[in-house]
C-alpha positions as CSV (number, residue, x, y, z in Angstrom):
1,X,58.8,6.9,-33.2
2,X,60.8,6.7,-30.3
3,X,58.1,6.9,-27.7
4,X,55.9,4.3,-29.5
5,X,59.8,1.6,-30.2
6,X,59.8,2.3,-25.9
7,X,56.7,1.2,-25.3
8,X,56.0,-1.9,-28.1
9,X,59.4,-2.4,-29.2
10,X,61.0,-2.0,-32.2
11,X,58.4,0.3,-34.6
12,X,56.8,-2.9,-36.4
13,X,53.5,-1.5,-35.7
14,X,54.1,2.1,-37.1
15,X,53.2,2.6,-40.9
16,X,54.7,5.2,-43.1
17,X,52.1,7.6,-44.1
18,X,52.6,9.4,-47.4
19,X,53.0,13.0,-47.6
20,X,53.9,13.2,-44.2
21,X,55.0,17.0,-44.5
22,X,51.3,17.9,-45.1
23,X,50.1,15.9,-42.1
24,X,52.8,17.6,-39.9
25,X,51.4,21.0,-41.5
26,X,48.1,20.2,-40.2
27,X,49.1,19.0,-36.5
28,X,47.4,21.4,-34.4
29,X,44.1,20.0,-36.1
30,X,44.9,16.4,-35.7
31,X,47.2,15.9,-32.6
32,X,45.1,14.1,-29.6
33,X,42.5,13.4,-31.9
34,X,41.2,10.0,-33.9
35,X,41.5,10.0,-37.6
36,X,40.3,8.3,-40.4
37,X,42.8,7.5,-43.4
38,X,41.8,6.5,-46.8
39,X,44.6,5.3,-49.3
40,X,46.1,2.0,-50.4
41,X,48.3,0.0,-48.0
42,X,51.3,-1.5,-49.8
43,X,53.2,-3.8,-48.1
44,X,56.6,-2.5,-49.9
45,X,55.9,1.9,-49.4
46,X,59.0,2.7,-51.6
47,X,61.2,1.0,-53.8
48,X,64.3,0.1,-53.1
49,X,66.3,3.3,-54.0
50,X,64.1,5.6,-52.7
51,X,64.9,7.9,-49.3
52,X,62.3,9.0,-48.2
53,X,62.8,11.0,-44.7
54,X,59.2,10.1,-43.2
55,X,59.7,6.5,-43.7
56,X,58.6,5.2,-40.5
57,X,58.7,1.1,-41.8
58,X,58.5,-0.6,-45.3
59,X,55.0,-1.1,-45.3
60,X,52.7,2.4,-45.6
61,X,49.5,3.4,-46.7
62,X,49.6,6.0,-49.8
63,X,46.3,8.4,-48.6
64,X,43.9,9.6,-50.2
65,X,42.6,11.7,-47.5
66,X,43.6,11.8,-43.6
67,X,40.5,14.0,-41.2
68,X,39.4,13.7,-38.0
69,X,37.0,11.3,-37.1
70,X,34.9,13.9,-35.2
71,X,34.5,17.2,-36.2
């Protein structure tokens, strides 16, 4: 997050992906590689109570499925 708010600003282009602590436990797969995420994009990701630690802006996408887009 901070690398990307240094180079475009403030974070409005990041999204919050759900279940971010499975992506991060599949890293060394998808690190310096395109990927292809299927979900629904909501423009609220959580309500308004909820903390959610890999909340990287309001809007997210809830995946179905995140691979690579080459094997």
């Amino acid at each position: 997050m901070e690398a990307i708010r240094s180079r475009r600003g403030d974070g409005e282009s990041v999204l919050t992906l759900s279940e971010g602590d499975r992506v991060l436990q599949r890293r060394a797969d998808l690190n310096h590689r395109f990927v292809i995420v299927t979900g629904t994009f909501k423009r609220v990701f959580n309500e308004q109570d909820v903390l959610d630690l890999y909340q990287c802006n309001d809007a997210g996408i809830e995946q179905d499925s995140v691979r690579r887009a080459h094997p």
